[in-house]
C-alpha positions, 0 to 999 in steps of 0.5 A, a space after each residue: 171790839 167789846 162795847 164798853 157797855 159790857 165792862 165790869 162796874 169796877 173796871 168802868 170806874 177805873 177807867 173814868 177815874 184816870 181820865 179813859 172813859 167819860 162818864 157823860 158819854 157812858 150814859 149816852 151810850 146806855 140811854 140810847 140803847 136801853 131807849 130800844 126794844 130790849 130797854 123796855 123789857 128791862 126797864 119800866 122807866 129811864 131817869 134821863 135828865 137825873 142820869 145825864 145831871 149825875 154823870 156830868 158831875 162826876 166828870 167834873 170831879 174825876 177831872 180835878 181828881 176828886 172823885 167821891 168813891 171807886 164806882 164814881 160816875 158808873 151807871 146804875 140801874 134800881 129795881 123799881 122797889 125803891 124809891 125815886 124823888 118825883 119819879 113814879 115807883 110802882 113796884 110792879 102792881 097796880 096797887 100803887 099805880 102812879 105812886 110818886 114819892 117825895 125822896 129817895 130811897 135811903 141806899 139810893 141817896 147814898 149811892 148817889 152822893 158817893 157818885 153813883 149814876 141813877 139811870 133808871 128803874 127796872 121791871 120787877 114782879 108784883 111786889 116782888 113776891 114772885 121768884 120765878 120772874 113772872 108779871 102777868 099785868 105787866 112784863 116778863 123780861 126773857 131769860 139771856 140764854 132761852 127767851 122761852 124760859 123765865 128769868 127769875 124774879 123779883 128783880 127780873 129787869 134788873 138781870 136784863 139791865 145787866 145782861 143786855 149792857 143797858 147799865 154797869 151794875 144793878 141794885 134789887 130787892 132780895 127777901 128771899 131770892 129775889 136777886 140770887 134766883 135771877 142772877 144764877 138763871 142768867 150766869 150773874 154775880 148775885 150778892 145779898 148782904 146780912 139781914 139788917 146791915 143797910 137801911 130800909 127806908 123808902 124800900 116799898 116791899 120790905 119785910 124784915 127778911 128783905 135787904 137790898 143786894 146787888 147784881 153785876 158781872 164780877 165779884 169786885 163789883 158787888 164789893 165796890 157796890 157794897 160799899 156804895 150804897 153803904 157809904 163804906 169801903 170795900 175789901 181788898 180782894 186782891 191775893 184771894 186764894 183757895 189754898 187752905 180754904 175749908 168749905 162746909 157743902 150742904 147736903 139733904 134738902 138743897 138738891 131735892 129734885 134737882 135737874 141733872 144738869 144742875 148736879 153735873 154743873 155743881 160737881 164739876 164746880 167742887 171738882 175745879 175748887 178741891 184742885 185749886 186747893 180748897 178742901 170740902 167737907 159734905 154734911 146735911 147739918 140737922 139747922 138746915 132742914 129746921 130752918 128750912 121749915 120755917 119758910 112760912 115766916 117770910 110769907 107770913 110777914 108778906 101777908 101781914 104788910 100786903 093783906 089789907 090793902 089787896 083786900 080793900 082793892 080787890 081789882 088791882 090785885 091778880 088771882 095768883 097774888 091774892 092766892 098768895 096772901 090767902 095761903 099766909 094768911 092761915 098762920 095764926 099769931 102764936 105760931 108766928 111768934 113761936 117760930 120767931 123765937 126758934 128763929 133766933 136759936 137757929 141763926 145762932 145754932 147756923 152762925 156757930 156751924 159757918 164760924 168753922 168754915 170759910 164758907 158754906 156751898 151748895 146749888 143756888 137754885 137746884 132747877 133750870 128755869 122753866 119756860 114761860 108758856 108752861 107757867 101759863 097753861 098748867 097752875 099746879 106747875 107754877 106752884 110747884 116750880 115756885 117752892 122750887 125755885 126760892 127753895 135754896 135762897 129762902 136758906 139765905 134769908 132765914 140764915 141772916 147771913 151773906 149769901 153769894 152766887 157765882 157763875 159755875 160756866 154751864 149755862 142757867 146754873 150758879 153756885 151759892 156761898 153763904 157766910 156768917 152774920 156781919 162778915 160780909 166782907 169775909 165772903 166777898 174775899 173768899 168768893 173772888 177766890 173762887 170766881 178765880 178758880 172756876 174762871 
């Protein structure tokens, strides 16, 4: 019999709400399992006490029938971006090594007051900044399938939390992959919301392309997510179906250098939507590549936040890093400010193209994940596996819309879906439909 560790966030919420699964025994479950080996790869700490005060909660609620939300009592993991009442909040760096904040991130306090169940933080890069999942200072979590390989980052413990059932469903940063390059590494369901529609308060990294987003088993889950740490309520995805579905599938860019492994998985994947009755149209639409170009925006904007403080300490910042901000910190301010403003025209160009479509596909990453050791030994490779690896999602983040990674059923490779600004919930109905179809 399957552990109920492994349930889908949704599922364990049904369960608790009438009376199947306890939601204190739940936690006790977790929090044995993630004191373990596999725990500390995934978490940099547990919150026992909050956990066990929260679950005990919610089945006091759900036993008199008045349980705050879908996801009620489920438990939870959080990138340690955000921010935790009197529990240290590192974020993956030195530079705020004993950091403990007074209050809550905003989308954690609204989880929890919707009876979301906080049960720890999870290990991440240094400031999240590294899409490939490595931190030299601290830990690189392995990846599901090969623990030679890396498991994509920023929110890299946040993927094992998940994968290893040492929580129902895990909150990350994303400004560009931080969440859909280890959620498609590590056959996830990987959701970043529209650029602006949760608050970012008490988020210790973010840029304004930062949101946070969600990683969990299915697609209803990031949808009852959603609504949790909004304090919304989620689509009915139920009925959803690819008859008639139009999909726009980028071409060009997205499979430069792509692995053959990743172009044969994507293929099979279209093949198995065009049977289900969605219709694909292949274009390499001009706003692609433009805003593609436009990807030192975001390491502008990392720079701009992080400089000053990796400059005054010298010591708490690794080589990599500071080569980071020292590159960014190459683009003077009228070149910034003229491709904000292109910015702007493109999204609206991209909300125009998408606003055709029920969708937009293409590979979620075009690369498997190397291995950790080759990393280490060669830097030239490290740079370049970067690039590739935020390459796709940065389209994302650039784009300001919802963005989506599926599964495809070949090992380390997800397939993107990507929407139009504020119709979030669009996409999560149409994704279900195709989470259906590639079973």
């Amino acid at each position: 019999m399957t552990s109920t560790r492994y349930l889908p966030a949704a599922e364990q919420g049904r369960l608790i709400a009438a009376g199947m699964l306890d939601p204190v025994a739940q936690v006790e479950l977790y929090l044995e399992t993630a004191a373990g080996r596999d725990g500390r790869m995934a978490f940099t700490r547990l919150t026992p006490n909050r956990a066990r005060f929260e679950a005990m909660a919610a089945r006091t609620r759900t036993k008199v029938g008045q349980g705050r939300s879908r996801l009620d009592g489920v438990a939870i993991s959080w990138m340690d971006s955000f921010d935790s009442a009197g529990r240290v909040s590192e974020a993956g760096t030195r530079l705020f090594a004993g950091r403990v904040p007074e209050r809550d991130a905003a989308v954690l306090a609204q989880a929890s007051a919707a009876g979301g169940v906080c049960l720890g933080k999870t290990q991440m890069t240094e400031l999240g900044i590294d899409l490939l999942g490595v931190n030299s200072i601290g830990v690189t979590p392995p990846n599901r399938h090969d623990p030679a390989r890396v498991t994509g980052g920023g929110a890299s413990g946040a993927a094992l939390s998940v994968n290893l059932g040492l929580c129902a469903m895990a909150v990350g940063l994303d400004g560009g992959g931080g969440v859909l390059v280890p959620a498609a590494w590590n056959d996830l369901v990987g959701f970043r919301p529209s650029v602006g529609r949760l608050p970012q308060a008490g988020m210790v990294c973010a840029t304004q392309f930062d949101t946070p987003a969600l990683m969990a088993r299915r697609v209803e889950d990031c949808a009852e997510g959603l609504a949790l740490i909004e304090g919304g309520r989620a689509p009915d995805l139920r009925g959803a179906t690819l008859s008639g579905a139009h999909f726009l599938l980028l071409e060009g860019p997205v499979y430069d250098d792509a692995d053959p492994a990743c172009l044969e998985a994507t293929s099979k994947a279209l093949g198995v939507l065009s049977r289900a009755g969605a219709r694909i149209t292949a274009q390499s639409p001009p706003v692609v590549e433009a805003l593609m170009g436009l990807c030192f925006l975001i390491e502008t904007e990392i720079h701009a936040c992080w400089q000053a403080l990796a400059s005054a300490n010298p010591l708490k910042v690794t080589p990599d890093l500071m080569r980071v901000f020292e590159k960014a910190g190459g683009v003077k301010a009228e070149r910034y400010l003229q491709g904000m403003r292109q910015l702007q025209e493109l999204r609206r160009v991209w909300g125009r193209l998408v606003s055709g479509y029920d969708g937009v596909i293409m590979p979620s990453v075009a690369q498997l994940p190397p291995t950790y050791d080759s990393l280490l030994i060669d830097h030239d490779l490290f740079t370049t596996q970067r690039k590739l690896a935020c390459r796709n999602a940065r389209l994302a983040a650039l784009s300001g819309g919802p963005a989506i990674t599926l599964p495809t059923g070949q090992d380390m490779v997800g397939l993107s879906l990507l929407g139009q600004n504020g119709h979030d919930e669009k996409l999560l109905c149409v994704a279900a439909a195709v989470e259906s179809a590639l079973g």
